[in-house]
Backbone as JSON, one array per atom type, in Angstrom:
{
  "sequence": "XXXXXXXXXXXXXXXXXXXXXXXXXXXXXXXXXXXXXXXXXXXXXXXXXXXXXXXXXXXXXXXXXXXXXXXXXXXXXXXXXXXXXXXXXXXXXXXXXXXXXXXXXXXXXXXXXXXXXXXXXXXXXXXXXXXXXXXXXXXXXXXXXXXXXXXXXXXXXXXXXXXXXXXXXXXXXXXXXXXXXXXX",
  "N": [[102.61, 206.43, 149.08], [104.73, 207.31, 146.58], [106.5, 208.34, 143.31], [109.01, 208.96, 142.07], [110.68, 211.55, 139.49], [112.14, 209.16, 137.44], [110.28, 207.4, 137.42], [110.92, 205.71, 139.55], [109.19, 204.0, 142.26], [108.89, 204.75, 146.3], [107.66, 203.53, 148.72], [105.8, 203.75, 151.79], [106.89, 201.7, 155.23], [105.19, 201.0, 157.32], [104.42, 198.87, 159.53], [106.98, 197.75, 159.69], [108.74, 199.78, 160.2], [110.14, 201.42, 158.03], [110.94, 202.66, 154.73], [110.54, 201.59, 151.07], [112.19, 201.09, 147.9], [111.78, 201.03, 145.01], [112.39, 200.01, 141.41], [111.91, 201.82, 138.19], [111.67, 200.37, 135.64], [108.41, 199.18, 136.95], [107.0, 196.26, 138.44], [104.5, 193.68, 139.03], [105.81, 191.45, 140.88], [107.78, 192.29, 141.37], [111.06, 192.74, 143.68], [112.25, 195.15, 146.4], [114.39, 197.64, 145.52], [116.08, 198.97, 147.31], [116.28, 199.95, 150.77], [115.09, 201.58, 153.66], [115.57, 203.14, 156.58], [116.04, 201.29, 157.91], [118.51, 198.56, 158.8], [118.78, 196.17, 156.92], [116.99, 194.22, 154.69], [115.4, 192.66, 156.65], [115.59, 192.94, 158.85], [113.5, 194.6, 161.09], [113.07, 196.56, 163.74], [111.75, 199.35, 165.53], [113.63, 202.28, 165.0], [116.55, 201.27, 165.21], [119.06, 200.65, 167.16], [118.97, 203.62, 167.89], [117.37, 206.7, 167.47], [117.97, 208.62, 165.04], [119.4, 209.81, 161.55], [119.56, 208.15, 160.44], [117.3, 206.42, 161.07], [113.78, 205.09, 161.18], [110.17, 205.24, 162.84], [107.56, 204.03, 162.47], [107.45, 205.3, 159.96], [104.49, 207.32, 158.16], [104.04, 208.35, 155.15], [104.93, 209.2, 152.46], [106.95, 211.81, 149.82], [107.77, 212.95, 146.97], [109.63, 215.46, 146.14], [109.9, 218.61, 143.38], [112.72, 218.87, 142.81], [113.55, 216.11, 143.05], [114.26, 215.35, 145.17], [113.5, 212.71, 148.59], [110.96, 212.96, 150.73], [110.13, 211.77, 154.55], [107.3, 211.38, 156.37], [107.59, 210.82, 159.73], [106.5, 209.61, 161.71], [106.23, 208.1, 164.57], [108.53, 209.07, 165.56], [107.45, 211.9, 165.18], [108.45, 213.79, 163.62], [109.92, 215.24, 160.05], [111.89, 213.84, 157.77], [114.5, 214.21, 155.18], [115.92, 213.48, 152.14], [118.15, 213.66, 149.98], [119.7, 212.02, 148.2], [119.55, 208.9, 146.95], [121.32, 207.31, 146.11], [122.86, 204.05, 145.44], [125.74, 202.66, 145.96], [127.16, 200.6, 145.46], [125.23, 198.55, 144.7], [123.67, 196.99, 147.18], [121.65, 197.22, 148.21], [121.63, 199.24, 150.18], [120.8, 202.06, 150.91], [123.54, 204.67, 149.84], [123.46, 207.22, 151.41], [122.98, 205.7, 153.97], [124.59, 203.53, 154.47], [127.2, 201.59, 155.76], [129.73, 200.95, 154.01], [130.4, 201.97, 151.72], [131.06, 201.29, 148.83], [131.32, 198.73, 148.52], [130.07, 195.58, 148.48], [127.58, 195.28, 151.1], [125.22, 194.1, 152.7], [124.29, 193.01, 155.02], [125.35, 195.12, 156.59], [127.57, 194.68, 159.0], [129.04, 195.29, 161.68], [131.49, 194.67, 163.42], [133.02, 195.94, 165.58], [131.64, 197.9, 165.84], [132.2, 200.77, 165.12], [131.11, 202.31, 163.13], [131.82, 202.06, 160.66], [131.58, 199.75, 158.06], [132.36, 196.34, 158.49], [134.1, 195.04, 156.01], [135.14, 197.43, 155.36], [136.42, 198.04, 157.04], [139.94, 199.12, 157.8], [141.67, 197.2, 159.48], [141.34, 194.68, 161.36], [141.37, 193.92, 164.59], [142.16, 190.35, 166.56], [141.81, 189.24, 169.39], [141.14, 186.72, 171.0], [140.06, 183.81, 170.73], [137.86, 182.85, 168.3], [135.41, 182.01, 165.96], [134.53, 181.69, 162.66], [132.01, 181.6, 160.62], [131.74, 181.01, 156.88], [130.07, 182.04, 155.94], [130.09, 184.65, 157.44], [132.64, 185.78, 157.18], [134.59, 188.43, 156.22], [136.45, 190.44, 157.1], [138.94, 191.73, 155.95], [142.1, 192.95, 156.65], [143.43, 191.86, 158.94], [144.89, 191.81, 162.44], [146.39, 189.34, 164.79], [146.47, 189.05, 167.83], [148.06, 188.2, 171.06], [148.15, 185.11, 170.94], [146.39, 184.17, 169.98], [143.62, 182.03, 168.74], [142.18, 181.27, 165.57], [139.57, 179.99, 163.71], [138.33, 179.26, 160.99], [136.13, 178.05, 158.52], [136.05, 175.42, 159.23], [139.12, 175.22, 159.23], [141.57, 175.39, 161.66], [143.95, 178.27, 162.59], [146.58, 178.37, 164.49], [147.94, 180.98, 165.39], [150.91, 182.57, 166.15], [151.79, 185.36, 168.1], [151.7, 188.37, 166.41], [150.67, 190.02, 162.73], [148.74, 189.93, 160.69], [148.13, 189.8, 156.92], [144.85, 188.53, 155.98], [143.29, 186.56, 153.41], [140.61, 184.52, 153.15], [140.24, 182.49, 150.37], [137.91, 181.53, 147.77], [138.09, 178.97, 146.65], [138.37, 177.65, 149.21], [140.49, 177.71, 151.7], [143.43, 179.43, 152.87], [145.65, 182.57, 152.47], [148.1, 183.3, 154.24], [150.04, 186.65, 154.57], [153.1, 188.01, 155.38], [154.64, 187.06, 156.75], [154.39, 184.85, 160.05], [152.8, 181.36, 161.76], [151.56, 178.44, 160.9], [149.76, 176.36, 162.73]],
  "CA": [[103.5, 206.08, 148.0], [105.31, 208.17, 145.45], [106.88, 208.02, 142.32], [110.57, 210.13, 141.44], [110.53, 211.95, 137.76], [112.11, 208.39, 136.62], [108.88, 206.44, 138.1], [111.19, 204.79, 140.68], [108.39, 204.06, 143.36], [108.61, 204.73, 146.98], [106.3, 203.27, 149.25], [106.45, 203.51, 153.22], [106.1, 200.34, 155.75], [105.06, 201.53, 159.07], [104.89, 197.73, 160.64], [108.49, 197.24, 159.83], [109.66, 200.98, 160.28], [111.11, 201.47, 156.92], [110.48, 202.82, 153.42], [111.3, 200.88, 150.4], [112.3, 201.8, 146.61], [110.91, 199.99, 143.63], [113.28, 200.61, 140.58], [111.25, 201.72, 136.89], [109.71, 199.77, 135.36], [108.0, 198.4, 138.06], [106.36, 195.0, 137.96], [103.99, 192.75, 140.64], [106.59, 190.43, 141.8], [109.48, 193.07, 141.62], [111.22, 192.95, 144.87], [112.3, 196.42, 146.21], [115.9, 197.78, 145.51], [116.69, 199.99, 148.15], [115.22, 199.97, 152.19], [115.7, 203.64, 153.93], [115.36, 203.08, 158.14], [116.48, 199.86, 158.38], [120.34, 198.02, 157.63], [119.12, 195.6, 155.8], [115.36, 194.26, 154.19], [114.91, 191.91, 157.13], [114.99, 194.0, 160.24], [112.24, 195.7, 161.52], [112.82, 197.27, 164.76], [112.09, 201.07, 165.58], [115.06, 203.3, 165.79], [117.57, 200.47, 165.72], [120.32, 201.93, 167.52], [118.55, 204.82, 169.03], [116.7, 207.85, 167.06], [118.94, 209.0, 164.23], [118.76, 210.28, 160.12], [119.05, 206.68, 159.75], [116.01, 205.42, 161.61], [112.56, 205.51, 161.25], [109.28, 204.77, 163.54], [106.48, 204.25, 161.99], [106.96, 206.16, 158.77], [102.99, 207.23, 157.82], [104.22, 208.68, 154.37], [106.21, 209.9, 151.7], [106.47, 212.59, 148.99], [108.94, 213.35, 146.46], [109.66, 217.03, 145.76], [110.52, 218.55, 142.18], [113.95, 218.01, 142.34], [113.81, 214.71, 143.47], [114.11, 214.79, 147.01], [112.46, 212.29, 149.4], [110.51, 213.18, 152.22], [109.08, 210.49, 154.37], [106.86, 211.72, 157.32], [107.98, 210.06, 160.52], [105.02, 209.73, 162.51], [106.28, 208.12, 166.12], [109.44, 210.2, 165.79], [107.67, 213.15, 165.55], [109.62, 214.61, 162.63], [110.0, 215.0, 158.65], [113.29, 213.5, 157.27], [114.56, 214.26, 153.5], [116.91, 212.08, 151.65], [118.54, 214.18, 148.47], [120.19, 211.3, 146.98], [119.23, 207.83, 147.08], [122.03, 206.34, 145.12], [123.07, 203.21, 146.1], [126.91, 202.52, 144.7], [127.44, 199.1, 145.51], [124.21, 197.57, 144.98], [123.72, 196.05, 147.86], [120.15, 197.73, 148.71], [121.21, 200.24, 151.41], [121.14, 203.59, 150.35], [124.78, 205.3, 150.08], [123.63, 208.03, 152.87], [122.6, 204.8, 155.36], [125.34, 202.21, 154.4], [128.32, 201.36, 156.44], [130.47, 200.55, 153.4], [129.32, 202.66, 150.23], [131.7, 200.73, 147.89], [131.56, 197.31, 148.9], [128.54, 195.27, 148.7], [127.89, 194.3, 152.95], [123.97, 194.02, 152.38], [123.74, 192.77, 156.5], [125.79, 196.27, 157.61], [128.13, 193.76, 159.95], [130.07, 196.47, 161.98], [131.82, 194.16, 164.84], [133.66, 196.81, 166.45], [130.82, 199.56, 166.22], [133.15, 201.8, 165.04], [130.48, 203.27, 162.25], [132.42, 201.51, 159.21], [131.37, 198.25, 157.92], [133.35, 195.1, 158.51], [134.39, 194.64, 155.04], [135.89, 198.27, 154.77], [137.05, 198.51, 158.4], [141.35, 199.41, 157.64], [142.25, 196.32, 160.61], [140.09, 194.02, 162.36], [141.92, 192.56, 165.88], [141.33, 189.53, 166.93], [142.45, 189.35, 170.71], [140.62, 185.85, 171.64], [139.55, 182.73, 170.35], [137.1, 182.91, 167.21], [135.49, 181.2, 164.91], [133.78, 182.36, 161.48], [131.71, 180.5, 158.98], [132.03, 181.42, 155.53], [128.69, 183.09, 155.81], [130.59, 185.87, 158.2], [133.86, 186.16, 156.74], [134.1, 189.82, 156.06], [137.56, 191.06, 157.58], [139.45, 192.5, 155.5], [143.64, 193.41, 157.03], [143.28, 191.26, 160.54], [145.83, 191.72, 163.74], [145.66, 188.34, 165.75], [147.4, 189.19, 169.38], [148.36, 186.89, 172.29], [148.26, 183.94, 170.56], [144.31, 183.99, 169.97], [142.98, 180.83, 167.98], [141.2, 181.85, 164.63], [139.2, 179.37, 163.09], [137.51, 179.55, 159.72], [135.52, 176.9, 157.67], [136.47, 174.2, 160.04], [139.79, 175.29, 159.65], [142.16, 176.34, 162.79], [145.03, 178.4, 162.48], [147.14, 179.1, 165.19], [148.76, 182.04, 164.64], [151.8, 183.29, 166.66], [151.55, 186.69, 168.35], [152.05, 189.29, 164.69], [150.55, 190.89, 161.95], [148.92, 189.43, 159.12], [147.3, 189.97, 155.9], [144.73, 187.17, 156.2], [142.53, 185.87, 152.79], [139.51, 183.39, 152.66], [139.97, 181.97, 148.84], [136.37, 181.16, 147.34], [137.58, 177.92, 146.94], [138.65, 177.01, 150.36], [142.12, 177.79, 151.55], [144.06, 180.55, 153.24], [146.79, 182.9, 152.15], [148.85, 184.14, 155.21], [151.07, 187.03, 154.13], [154.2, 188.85, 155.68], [155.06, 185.95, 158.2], [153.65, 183.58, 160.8], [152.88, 180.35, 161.81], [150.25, 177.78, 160.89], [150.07, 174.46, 163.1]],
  "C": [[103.77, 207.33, 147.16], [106.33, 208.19, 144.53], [107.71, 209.17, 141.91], [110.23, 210.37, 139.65], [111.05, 210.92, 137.17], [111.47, 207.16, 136.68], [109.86, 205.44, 139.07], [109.78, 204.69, 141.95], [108.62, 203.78, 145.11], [107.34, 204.56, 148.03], [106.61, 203.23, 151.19], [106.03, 202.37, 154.0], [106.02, 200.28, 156.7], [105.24, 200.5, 159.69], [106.26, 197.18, 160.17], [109.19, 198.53, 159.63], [110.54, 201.31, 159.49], [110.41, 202.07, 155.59], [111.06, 202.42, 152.43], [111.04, 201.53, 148.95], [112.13, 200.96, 145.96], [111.61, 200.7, 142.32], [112.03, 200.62, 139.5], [112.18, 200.43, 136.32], [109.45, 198.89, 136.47], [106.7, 197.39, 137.49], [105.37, 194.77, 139.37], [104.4, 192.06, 141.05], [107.97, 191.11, 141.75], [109.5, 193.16, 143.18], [111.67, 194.4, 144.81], [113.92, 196.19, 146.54], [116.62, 198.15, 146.78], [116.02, 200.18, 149.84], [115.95, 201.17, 152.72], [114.81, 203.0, 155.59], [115.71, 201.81, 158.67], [117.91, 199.55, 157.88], [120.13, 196.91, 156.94], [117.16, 195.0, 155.56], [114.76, 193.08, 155.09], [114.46, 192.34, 158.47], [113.52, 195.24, 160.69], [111.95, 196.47, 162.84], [112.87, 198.98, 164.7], [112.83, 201.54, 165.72], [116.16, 202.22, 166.1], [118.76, 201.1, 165.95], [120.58, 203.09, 168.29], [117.97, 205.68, 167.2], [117.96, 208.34, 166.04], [118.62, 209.33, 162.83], [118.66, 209.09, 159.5], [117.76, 205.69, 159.81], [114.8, 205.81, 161.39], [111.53, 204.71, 162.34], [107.96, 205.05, 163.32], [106.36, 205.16, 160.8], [105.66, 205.95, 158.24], [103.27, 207.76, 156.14], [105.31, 209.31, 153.64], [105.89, 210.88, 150.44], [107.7, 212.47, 148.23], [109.01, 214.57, 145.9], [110.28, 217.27, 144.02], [111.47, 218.09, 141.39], [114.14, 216.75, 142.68], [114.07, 214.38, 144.76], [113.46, 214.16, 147.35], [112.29, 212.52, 150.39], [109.77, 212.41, 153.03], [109.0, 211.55, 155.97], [106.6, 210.6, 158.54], [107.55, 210.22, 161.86], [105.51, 209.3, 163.97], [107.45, 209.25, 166.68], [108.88, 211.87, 165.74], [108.71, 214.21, 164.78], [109.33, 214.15, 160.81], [111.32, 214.76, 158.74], [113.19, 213.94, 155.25], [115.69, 213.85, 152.97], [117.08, 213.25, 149.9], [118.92, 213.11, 147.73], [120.19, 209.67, 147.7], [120.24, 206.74, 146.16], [122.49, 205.03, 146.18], [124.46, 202.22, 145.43], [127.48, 201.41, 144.12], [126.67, 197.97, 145.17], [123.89, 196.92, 145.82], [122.19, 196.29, 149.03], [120.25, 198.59, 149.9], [121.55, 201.27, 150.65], [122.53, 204.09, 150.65], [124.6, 206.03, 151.31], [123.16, 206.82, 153.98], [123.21, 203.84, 155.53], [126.59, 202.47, 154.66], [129.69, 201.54, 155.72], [130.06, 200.69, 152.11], [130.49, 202.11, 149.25], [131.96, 199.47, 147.63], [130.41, 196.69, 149.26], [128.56, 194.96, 150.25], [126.15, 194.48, 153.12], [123.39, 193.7, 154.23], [124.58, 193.58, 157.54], [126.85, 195.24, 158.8], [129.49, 195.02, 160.39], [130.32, 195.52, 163.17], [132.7, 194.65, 165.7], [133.07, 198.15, 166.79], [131.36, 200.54, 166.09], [132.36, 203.02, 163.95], [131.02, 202.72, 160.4], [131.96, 200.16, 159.35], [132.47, 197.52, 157.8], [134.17, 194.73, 157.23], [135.12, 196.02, 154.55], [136.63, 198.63, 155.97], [138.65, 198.51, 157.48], [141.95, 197.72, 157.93], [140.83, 195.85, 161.64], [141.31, 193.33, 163.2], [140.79, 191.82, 166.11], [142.12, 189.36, 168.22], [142.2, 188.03, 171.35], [140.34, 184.83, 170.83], [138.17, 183.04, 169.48], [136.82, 182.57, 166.38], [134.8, 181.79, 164.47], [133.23, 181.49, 160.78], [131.94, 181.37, 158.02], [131.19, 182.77, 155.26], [128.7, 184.57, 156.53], [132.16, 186.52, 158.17], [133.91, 187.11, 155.99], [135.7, 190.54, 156.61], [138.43, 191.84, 157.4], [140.79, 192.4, 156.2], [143.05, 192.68, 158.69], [144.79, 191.07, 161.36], [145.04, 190.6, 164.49], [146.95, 188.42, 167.0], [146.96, 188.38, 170.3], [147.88, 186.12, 172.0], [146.58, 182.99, 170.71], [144.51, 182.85, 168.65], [142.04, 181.66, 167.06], [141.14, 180.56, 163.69], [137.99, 179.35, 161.93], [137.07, 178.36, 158.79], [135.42, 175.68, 158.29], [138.23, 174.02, 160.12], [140.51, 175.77, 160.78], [143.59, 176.62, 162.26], [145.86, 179.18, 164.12], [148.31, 179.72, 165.35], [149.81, 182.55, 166.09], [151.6, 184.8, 166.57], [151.99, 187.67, 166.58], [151.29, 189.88, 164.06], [150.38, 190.32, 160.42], [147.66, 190.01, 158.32], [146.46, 188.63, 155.49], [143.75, 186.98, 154.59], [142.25, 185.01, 152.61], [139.47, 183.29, 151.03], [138.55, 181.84, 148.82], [136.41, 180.14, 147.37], [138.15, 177.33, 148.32], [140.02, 177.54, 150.77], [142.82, 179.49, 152.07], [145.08, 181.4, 153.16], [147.01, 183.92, 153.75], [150.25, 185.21, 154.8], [151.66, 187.65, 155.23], [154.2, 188.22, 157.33], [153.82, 185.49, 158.91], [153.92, 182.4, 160.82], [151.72, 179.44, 162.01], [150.69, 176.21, 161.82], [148.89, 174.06, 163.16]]
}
């Protein structure tokens, strides 16, 4: 464990391959703000993804240097990592340098095109096929629906004619289709 010049506390968690941040003032039932090797505070596999500045395996420790750097010693990898800035812009507990979508809370990293951008800042999400979303994965942002793919959301279906739309999920239910189409 170790504690930044504004007592934030880092602590490392070798059986879930991750190190977690504890904001000042720290309490005994404070959860932790921030997780560093993992995409989100539930995962725990080594190296998800493969070996990278994002992953860890088995972190055995951590330090924090004068200026505030963190260094966590990354014991199966076989390597030190160091983390200058731990901000986190969105709140959404991934660190800015390890999060998909540093302006937009996306707390479960949901990249469904693997493109390296999170789902919620991707530009255009196609949808090419038949798909359904619950509420709990509605994340899209600007969606292309080609060859007359079925997109169904909440228990709604819309089937959309080949085009080009600007699609929004309301909060309370309800879909705005802009710049043409066709709902049946």
């Amino acid at each position: 464990m170790a504690l930044d010049t504004s007592g934030n506390l880092f602590a490392s968690d070798a059986a879930n391959h991750r190190v977690l941040q504890y904001t000042s003032p720290i309490s005994s039932s404070q959860a932790a703000l921030i997780v560093i090797g993992q995409s989100d505070f539930t995962t725990n596999t080594p190296n998800t993804g493969g070996i990278s500045a994002r992953t860890l395996n088995i972190p055995l420790g951590v330090i924090v240097d004068a200026i505030g750097n963190l260094w966590i010693a990354d014991g199966a990898n076989h390597r030190v990592l160091g983390h200058a800035d731990l901000t986190d812009t969105d709140l959404d507990g991934i660190a800015d340098v390890d999060d998909n979508c540093i302006n937009t809370p996306n707390p479960n990293q949901l990249d469904m095109d693997g493109d390296g951008v999170g789902d919620l800042c991707d530009v255009v999400n196609i949808i090419t096929s038949d798909v359904t979303l619950s509420v709990n994965t509605i994340s899209l942002g600007n969606v292309i629906v080609q060859n007359n793919a079925v997109l169904t959301i909440e228990g709604i279906t819309l089937d959309i004619n080949l085009g080009t739309f600007s699609l929004t999920v309301k909060s309370g239910g309800g879909v705005l289709i802009k710049s043409g189409g066709t709902i049946t």
